[in-house]
C-alpha positions in Angstrom: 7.4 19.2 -23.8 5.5 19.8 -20.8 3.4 17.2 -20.9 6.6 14.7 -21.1 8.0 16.6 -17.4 4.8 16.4 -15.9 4.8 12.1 -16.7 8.2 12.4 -15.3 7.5 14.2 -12.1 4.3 12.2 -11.2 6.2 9.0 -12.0 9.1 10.5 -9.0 6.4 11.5 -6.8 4.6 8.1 -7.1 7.9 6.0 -7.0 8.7 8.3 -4.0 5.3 7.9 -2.4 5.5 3.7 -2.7 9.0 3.6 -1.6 7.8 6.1 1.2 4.9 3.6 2.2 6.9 0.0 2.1 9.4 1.7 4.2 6.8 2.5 7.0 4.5 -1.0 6.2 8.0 -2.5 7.1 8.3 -0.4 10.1 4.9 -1.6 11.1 5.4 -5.4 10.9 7.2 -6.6 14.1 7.2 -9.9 13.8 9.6 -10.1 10.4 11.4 -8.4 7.7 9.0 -8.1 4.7 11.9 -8.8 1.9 13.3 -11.1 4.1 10.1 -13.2 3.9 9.7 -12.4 0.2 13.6 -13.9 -0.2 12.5 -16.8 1.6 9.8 -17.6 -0.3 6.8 -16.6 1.7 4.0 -16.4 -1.1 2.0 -14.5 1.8 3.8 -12.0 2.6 4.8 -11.0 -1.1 0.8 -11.3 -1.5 0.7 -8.6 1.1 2.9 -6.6 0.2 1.8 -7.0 -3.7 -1.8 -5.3 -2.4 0.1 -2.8 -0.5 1.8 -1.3 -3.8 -1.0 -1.9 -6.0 -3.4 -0.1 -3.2 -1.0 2.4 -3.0 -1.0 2.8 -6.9 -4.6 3.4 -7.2 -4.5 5.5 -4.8 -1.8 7.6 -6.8 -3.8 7.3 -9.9 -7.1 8.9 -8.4 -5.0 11.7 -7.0 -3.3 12.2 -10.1 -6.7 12.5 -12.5 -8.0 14.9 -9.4 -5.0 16.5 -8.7 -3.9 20.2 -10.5 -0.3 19.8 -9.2 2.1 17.6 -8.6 2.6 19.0 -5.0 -1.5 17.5 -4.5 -0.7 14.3 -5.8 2.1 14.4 -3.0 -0.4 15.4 -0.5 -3.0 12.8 -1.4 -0.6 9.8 -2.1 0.5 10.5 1.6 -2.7 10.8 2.4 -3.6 7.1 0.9 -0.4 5.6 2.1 -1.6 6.8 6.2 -5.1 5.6 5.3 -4.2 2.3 3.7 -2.0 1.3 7.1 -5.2 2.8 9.4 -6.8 -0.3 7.3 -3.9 -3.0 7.7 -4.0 -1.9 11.8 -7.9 -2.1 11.5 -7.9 -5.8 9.5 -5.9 -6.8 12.3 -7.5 -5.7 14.9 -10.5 -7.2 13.8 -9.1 -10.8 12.9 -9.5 -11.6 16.8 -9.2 -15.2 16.1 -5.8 -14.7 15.1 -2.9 -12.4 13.9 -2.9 -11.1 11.2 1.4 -10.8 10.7 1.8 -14.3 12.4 -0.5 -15.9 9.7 1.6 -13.8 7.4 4.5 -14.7 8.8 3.8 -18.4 9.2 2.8 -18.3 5.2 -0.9 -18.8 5.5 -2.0 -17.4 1.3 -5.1 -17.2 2.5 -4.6 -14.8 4.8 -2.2 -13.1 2.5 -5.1 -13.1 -0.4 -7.4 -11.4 2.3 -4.5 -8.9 2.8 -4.0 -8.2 -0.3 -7.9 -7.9 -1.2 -8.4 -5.3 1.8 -5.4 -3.4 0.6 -6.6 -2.8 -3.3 -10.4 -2.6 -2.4 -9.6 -0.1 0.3 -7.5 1.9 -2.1 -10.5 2.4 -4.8 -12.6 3.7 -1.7 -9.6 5.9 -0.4 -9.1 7.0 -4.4 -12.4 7.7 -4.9 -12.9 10.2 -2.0 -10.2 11.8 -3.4 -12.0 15.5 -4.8 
């Protein structure tokens, strides 16, 4: 039986911990409302947003297989979800030719692609740190 509550709490902690994450993402977008867009029909944006929760996932998953409580997957998935927006902030600031959320916004997919790309490769580098 224990087994079967310990699947149950790290499911709730990593539901918590992507709900958690999307929430802030959204706070960090100025420029539009993420399911707003997604509603619409912006392909980029949901693209973005698709690599946030995957990223976000992984990065769960490592701290799950490395974690000896669910309390430490807590920690780390917090962790991931502050490092994976230090990357978003970071892939924007480095896109000098343009903006990153405008592009988003203005439903470039390749920008959304490259969004989504940083967000899961990051997350395997974030996860994998993860001791």
């Amino acid at each position: 039986m224990e087994p079967l509550l310990a699947t149950v709490g790290y499911f709730a902690v990593g539901i918590l911990v992507v709900v958690i994450g999307l929430f802030i993402f959204e706070l960090l977008t100025r420029q539009y409302k993420d399911w707003d867009e997604v509603k619409a029909g912006n392909q980029a944006v949901a693209m973005s947003i698709a690599g946030k929760i995957i990223g976000i996932c992984i990065v769960l998953s490592f701290a799950i297989y490395h974690s000896y409580t669910i309390m430490d997957t807590l920690l780390w998935g917090i962790c991931g979800v502050v490092l994976q927006m230090v990357a978003y902030l970071l892939f924007e600031l480095f896109t000098r030719k343009f903006s990153v959320e405008t592009q988003l916004k203005s439903n470039n997919t390749a920008v959304g692609i490259i969004s989504m790309g940083v967000s899961i490769g990051l997350a395997f580098v974030i996860g994998a740190s993860i001791t």
